[in-house]
C-alpha positions, -999 to 999 in steps of 0.1 A, spaced: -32 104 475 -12 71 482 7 54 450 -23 26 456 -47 47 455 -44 65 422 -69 60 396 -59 44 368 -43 66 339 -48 62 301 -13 45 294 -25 18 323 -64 12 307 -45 4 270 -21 -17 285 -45 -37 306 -67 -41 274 -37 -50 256 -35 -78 277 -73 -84 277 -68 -91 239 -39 -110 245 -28 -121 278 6 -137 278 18 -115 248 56 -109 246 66 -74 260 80 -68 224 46 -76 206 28 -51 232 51 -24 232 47 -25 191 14 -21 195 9 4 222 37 28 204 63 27 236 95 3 236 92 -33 253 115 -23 286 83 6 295 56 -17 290 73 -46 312 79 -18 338 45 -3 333 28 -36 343 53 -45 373 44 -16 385 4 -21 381 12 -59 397 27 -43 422 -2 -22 436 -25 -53 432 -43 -32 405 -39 -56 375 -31 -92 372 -34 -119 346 -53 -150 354 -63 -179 341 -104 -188 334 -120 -216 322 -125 -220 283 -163 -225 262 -157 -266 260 -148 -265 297 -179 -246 313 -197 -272 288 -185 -299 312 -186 -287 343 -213 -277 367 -219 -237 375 -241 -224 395 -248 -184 408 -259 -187 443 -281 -166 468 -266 -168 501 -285 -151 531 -267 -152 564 -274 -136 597 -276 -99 598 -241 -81 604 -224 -116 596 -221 -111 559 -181 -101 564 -173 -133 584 -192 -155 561 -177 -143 533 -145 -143 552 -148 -184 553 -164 -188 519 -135 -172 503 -111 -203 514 -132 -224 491 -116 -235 457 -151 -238 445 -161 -208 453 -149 -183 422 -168 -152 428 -183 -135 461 -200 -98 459 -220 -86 490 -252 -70 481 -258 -66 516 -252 -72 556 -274 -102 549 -266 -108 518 -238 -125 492 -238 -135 456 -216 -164 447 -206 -178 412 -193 -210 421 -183 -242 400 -179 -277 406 -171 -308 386 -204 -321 383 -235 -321 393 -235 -348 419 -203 -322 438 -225 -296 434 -250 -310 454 -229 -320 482 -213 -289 481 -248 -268 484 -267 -290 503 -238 -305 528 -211 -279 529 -220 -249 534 -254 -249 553 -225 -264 585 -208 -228 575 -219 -207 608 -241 -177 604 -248 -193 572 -288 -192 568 -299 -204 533 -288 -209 503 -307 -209 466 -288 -224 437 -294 -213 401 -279 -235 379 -261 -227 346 -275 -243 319 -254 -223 291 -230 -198 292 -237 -171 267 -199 -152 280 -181 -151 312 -160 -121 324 -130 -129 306 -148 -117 274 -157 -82 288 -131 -53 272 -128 -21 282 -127 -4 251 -93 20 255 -73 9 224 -81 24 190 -90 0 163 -57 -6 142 -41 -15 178 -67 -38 185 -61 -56 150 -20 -56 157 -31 -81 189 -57 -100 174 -51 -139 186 -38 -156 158 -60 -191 153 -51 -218 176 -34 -250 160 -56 -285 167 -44 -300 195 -29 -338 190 -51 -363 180 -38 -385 210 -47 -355 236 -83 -367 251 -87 -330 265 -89 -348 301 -79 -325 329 -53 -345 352 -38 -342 383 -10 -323 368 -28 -301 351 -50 -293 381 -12 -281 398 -7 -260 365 -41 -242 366 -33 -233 401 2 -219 393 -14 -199 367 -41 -188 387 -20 -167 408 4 -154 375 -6 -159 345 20 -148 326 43 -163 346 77 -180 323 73 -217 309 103 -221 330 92 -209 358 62 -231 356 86 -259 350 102 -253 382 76 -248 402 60 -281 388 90 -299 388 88 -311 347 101 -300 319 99 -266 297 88 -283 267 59 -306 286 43 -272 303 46 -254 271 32 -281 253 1 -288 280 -10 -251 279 -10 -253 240 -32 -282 239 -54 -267 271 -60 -236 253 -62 -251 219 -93 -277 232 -109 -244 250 -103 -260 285 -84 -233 293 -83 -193 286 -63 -164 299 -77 -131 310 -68 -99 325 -85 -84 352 -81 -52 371 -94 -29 399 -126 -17 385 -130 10 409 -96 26 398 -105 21 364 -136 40 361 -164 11 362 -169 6 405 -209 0 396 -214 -42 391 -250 -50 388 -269 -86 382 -305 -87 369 -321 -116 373 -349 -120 340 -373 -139 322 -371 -141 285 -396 -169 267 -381 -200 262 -382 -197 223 -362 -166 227 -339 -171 253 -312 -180 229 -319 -150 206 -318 -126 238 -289 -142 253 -264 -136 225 -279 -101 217 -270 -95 250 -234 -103 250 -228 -76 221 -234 -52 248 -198 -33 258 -217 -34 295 -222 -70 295 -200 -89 319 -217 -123 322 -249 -136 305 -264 -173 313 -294 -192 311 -306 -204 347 -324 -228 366 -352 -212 388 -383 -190 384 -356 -167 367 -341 -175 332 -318 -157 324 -288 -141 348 -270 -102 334 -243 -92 349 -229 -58 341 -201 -34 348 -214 3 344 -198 36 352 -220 48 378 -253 41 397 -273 61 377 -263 37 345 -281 13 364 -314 28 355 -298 36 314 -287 -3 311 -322 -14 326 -340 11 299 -321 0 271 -330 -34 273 -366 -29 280 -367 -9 247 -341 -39 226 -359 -68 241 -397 -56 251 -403 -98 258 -379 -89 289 -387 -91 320 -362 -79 345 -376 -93 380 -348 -79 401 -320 -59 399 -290 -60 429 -262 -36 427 -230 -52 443 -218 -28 476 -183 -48 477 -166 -73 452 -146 -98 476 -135 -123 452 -127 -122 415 -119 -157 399 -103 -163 428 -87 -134 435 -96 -118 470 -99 -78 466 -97 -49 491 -125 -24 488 -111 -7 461 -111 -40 444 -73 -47 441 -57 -83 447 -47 -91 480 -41 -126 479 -48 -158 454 -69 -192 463 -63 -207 436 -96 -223 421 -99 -265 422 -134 -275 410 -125 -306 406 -116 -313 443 -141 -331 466 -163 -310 483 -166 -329 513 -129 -332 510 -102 -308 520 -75 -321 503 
């Protein structure tokens, strides 16, 4: 078995939720936690960067998703076309997630800064992308968590405590949590490391230490702006992602939706747009927990009706990450909602 290929071990699962709890946590701070001395841990996750098999990110915070316009998408395209399709869709800085489900068939989490640039991009863009035959929109209309909340669970209990987040400090009264040009060129940088330095943002960015430092305070501390960790999922032990798309009644959608995200299998839970409600999308161990998730919900929420259930056959982008099969990082396009649809620069 190649060095890439290698399943995950124990020692790389608690570091990588280590840096699920916190992200862009001093080596010193980890290495307290996990019981092993700074220099091992910073090794330990150059080495797991190296093989594309973890990597920390940015995502969008709660007040942010609250502004902006997301959307999961159906995408049929012609048979055996799927791969150059997605191929195409993945140079989109919209377009955050792809899964294929199918030669036919991809399942797109995209996000856009309104609504009026969602439209143009779903109705304008992509129906000119070839082999591209239809596209169905269901729009978010509230996030009950996004992926950066799922944890895998490999820490024991008094280490989780050592990294909980301490509380954010307000941000300054004369911030207006407005996302500008230069913080558009900051997301990007830390879309493709997000723990890289504050001076090595600087550089990059061409400003000052203190001004990046002080921006990703006041980013995180409005909830624009969140860190996560993601990994291989396949070398981790969970390669099973499944979406159900449900209907809960309207009085208890709310109810359902939170009781959902308590689940440790719950990777993303919103309320939809659409003859569906309500979107689940979890990360299991194997197919056969396909069948165990389903059932336990049945029996939690009997007012559930799961309408369809679509395993994913291949994750191709992560947050804008794209992965190889076995679902490591390849390459970065770094996510830009907030550019034009119709407009490539």
């Amino acid at each position: 078995m190649q060095e890439n290929d290698e399943l995950l071990s124990e020692d790389d699962l608690a570091l990588i939720h280590a840096l699920q709890l916190r992200p862009r946590a001093a080596w010193v701070e980890l290495g307290r936690a996990l019981g092993v001395d700074p220099v091992t841990v910073a090794r330990r996750w150059q080495r797991l960067e190296r093989r594309g098999a973890a990597w920390v990110a940015m995502s969008p915070g709660p007040r942010l998703l609250e502004r902006i316009c997301v959307a999961y998408l159906d995408i049929a395209c012609a048979a055996g076309e799927s791969a150059s399709v997605v191929a195409e869709l993945a140079r989109h800085p919209h377009m955050l997630t792809l899964e294929r489900a199918g030669s036919h068939q991809i399942l797109a989490t995209v996000a856009t800064g309104d609504l009026a640039a969602m439209s143009r991009y779903t109705l304008d863009v992509l129906p000119a992308v070839p082999h591209l035959a239809g596209v169905r929109a269901h729009l978010v209309t509230h996030m009950f968590t996004e992926g950066g909340d799922w944890r895998i669970d490999a820490l024991a209990p008094d280490q989780r405590v050592q990294l909980t987040t301490p509380a954010a400090r307000p941000p300054s009264s004369r911030d207006r949590g407005r996302v500008t040009d230069g913080d558009r060129a900051l997301i990007a940088a830390l879309a493709r490391d997000g723990r890289a330095s504050y001076a090595a943002l600087a550089t990059v960015l061409g400003t000052g230490t203190a001004s990046v430092k002080r921006r990703i305070h006041e980013l995180t501390g409005l909830g624009l702006l969140r860190f996560r960790c993601d990994f291989a999922r396949p070398l981790g032990g969970w390669p099973v992602a499944v979406t159900f798309w449900a209907n809960a009644p309207a009085a208890e959608l709310r109810r359902i939706g939170h009781a959902l995200v308590a689940l440790p299998q719950t990777r993303n839970c919103a309320a939809i747009s659409g003859p569906r409600n309500l979107v689940v999308q979890a990360s299991l161990h194997s197919v056969h927990d396909v069948l165990r998730f389903e059932s336990q919900l049945a029996a939690d929420h009997p007012e559930l009706r799961i309408a369809e259930r679509v395993v994913t056959l291949r994750h191709e982008k992560l947050l804008g990450r794209l992965l190889d099969p076995l679902g490591r990082s390849v390459a970065v396009v770094a996510p830009d909602i907030w550019q034009d649809p119709g407009n490539p620069d």
